[in-house]
C-alpha positions as CSV (number, residue, x, y, z in Angstrom):
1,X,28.3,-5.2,-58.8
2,X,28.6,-5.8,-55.2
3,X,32.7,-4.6,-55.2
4,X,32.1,-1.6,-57.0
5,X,32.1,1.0,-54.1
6,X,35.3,-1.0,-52.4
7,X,37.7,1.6,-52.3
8,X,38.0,1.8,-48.8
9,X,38.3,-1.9,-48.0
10,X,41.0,-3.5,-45.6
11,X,43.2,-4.9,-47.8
12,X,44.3,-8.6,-47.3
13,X,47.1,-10.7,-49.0
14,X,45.8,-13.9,-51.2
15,X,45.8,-16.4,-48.7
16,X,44.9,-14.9,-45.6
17,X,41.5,-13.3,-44.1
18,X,40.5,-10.2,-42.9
19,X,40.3,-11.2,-39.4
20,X,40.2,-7.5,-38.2
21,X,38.1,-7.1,-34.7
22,X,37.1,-3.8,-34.6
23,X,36.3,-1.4,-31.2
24,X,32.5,-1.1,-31.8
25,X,32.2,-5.0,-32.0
26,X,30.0,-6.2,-29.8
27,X,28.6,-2.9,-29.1
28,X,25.2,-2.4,-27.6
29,X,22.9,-2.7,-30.8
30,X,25.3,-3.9,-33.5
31,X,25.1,-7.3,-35.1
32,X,28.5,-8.8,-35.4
33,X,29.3,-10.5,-39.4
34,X,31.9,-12.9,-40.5
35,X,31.9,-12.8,-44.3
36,X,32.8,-16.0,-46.1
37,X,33.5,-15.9,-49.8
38,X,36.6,-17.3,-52.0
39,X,36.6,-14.5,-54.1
40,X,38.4,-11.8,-52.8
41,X,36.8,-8.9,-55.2
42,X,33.0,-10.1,-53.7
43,X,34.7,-10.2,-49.9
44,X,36.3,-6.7,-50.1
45,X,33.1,-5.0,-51.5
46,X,30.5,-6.8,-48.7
47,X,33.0,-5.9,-45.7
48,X,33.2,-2.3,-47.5
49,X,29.8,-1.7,-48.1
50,X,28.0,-3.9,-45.3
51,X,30.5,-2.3,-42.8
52,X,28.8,1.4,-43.5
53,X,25.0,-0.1,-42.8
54,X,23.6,0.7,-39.3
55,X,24.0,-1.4,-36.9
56,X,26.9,-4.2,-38.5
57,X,30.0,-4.5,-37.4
58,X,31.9,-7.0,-39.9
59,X,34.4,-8.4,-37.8
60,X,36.4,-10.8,-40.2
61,X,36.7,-12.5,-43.4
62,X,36.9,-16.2,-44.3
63,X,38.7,-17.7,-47.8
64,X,36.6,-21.0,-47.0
65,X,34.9,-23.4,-45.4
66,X,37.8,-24.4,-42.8
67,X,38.5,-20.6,-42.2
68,X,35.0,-19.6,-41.9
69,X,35.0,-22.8,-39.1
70,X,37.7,-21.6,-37.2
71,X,37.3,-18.0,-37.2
72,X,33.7,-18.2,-36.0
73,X,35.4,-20.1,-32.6
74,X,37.6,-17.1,-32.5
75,X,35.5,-14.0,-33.1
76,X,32.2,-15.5,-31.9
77,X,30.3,-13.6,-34.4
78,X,26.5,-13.1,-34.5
79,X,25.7,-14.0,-38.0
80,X,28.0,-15.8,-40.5
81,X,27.5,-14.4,-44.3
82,X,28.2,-17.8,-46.4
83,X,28.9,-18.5,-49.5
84,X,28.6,-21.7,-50.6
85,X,30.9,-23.0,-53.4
86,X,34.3,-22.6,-51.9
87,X,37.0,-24.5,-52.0
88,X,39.0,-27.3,-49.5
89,X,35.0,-27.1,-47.7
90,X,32.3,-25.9,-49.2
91,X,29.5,-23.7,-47.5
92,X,27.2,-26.4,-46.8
93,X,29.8,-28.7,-45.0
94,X,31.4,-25.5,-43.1
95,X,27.3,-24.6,-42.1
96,X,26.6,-28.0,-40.7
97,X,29.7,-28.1,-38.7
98,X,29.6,-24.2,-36.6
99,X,26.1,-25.4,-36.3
100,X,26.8,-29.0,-34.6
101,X,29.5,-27.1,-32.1
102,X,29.0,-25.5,-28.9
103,X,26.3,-23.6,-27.6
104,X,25.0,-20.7,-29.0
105,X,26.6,-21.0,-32.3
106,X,26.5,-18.1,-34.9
107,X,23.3,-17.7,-37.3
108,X,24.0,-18.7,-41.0
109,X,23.1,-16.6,-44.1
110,X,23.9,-18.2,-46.9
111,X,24.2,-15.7,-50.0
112,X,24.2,-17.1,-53.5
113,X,24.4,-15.9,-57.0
114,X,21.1,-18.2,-57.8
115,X,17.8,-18.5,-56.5
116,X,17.1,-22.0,-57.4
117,X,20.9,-23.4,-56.4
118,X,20.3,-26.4,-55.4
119,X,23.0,-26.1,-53.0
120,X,20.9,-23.4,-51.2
121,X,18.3,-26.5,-50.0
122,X,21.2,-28.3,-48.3
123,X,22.4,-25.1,-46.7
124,X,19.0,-24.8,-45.2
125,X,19.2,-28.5,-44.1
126,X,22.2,-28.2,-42.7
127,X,20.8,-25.4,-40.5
128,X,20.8,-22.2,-42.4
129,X,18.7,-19.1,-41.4
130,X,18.1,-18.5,-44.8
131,X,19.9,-17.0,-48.1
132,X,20.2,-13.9,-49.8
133,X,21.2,-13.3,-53.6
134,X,23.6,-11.6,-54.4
135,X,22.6,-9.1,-56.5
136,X,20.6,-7.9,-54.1
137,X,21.0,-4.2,-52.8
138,X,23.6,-3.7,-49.8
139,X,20.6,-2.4,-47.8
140,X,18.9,-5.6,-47.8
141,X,21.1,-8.0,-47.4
142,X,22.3,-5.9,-44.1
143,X,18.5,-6.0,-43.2
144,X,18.7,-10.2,-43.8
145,X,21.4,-10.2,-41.3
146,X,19.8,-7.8,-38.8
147,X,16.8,-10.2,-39.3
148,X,18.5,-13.3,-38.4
149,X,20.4,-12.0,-35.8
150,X,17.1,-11.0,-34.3
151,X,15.6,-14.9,-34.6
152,X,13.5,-14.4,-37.3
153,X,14.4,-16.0,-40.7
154,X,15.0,-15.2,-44.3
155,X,13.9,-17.1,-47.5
156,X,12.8,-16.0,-50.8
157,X,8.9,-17.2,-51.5
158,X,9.8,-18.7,-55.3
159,X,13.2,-20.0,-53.5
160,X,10.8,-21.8,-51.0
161,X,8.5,-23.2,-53.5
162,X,12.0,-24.4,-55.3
163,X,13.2,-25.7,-52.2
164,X,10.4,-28.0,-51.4
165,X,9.7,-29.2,-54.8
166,X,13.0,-30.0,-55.1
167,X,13.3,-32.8,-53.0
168,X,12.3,-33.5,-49.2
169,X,14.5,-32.5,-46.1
170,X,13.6,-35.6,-44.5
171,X,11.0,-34.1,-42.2
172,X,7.8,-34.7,-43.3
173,X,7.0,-36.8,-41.0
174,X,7.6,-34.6,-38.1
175,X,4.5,-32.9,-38.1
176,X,1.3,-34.7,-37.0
177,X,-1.5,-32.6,-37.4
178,X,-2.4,-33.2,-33.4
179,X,0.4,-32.1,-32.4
180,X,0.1,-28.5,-32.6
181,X,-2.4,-26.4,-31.4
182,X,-4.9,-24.1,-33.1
183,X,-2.8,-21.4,-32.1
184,X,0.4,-22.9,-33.0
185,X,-1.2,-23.9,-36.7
186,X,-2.1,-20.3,-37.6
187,X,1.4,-18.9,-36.3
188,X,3.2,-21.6,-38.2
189,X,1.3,-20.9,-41.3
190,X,2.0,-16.8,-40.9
191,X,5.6,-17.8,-40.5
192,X,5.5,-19.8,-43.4
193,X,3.8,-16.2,-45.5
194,X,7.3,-14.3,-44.2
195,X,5.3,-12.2,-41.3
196,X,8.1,-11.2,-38.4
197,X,7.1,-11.9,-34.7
198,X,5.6,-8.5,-34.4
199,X,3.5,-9.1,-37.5
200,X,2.2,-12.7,-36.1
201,X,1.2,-10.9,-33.0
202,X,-0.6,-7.9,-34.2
203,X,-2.3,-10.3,-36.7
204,X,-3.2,-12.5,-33.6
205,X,-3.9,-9.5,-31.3
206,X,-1.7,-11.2,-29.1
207,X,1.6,-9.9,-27.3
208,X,5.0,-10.2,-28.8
209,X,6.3,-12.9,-25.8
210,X,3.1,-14.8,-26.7
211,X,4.4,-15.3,-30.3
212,X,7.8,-16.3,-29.3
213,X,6.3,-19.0,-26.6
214,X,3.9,-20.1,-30.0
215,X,7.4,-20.3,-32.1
216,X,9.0,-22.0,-29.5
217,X,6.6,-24.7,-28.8
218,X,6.2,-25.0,-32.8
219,X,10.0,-26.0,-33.0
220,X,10.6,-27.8,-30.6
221,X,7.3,-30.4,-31.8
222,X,8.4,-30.3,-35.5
223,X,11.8,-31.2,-34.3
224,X,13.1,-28.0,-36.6
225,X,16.8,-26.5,-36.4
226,X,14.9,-23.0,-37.2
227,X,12.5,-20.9,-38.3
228,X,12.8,-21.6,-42.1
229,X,13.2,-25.4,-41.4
230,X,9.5,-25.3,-40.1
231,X,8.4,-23.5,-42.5
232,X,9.6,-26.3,-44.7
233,X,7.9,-28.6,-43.1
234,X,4.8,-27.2,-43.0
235,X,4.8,-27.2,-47.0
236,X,6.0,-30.6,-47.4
237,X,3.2,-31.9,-45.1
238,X,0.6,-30.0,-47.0
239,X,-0.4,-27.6,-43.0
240,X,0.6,-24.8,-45.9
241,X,0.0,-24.9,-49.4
242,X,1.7,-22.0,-51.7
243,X,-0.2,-19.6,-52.4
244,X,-2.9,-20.2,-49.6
245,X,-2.6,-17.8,-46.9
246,X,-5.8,-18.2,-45.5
């Protein structure tokens, strides 16, 4: 159980959050984390146990949807860690919204209970960098955030298969075959097998900036928010079929 090792936690009354900046934030290196999550047991054990990882520096805590809004304005962070059934607005709603705002708006993990939620689809529609479950170890849900801080994305491949079976995120039609490039194909479809830049560009024997100008351009023609929205795009168009890597 994720709140098992919470002794240490900053405790917080039953209606307020944890909005606790800290003196490392936004120290060279660290990735800053606002944790969302209406239970207060799950909350106090991530902020515990993610604040002892390398490299993350949780600098608040969010009751909901509204709180996780308005405290992103305030403590900018770098990655939002959201849950997504929460009360007065859910995670989905609260998603859509930091992502819609100004510039350079926070990442969004969502973290769920269940791999096949279908709430978890609309999160990524809404914008979402990916999810994490939550049973997974501290360790890798620290590494999801490091990850998605870092550009790259996160998603589960039997979630993905889930998610575009499920139903459609409405951009199927934004990818005609012509309008990538060879090059642009092949990095799209290594995205879509969960490789990380550096992976695409030894795989390529190209450079690292190469792969980021390749991802770039591969956005911006599929219209995607993200990463994981591409890669969504790419299966629902057939450019990727699962199980095919080749």
């Amino acid at each position: 159980m994720i709140g098992s090792q919470a002794g240490a936690a900053v405790a917080t009354g039953p209606h307020t959050s944890a909005a606790v900046e800290t003196d490392t934030a936004g120290a060279s290196g660290c990735t800053t984390l606002l944790i969302a999550d209406d239970d207060a047991v799950t909350r106090t054990g991530l902020r515990t146990l993610l604040s002892m990882q390398p490299g993350i520096v949780v600098v608040g805590e969010a009751v909901d949807g509204i709180e996780a809004v308005e405290l992103a304005g305030q403590l900018r962070p770098d990655v939002v860690l959201m849950d997504v059934r929460m009360p007065r607005r859910n995670g989905i709603e609260a998603t859509r919204q930091l992502l819609a705002g100004p510039a350079d708006p926070p990442k969004v993990v969502v973290i769920t209970t269940f791999e096949n939620d279908d709430y978890v689809t609309a999160a990524l529609s809404a914008g979402a960098s990916g999810f994490v479950l939550k049973r997974l170890p501290v360790p890798k849900i620290a590494e999801a955030v490091r990850v998605v801080a870092a550009g790259e994305a996160i998603l589960f491949p039997a979630a993905l298969r889930q998610l575009v079976t499920a139903r459609p995120l409405g951009s199927a039609e934004a990818l005609p075959r012509a309008a990538l490039t060879g090059r642009e194909e092949e990095v799209l479809r290594l995205m879509a097998t969960g490789r990380s830049n550096p992976d695409i560009a030894e795989s390529c024997r190209v450079s690292l900036e190469t792969v980021k100008t390749h991802v770039g351009n591969v956005l911006t023609k599929l219209g995607a928010q993200n990463r994981t929205h591409a890669v969504v795009i790419a299966y629902e168009t057939g450019l990727v079929v699962p199980g095919v890597t080749g």
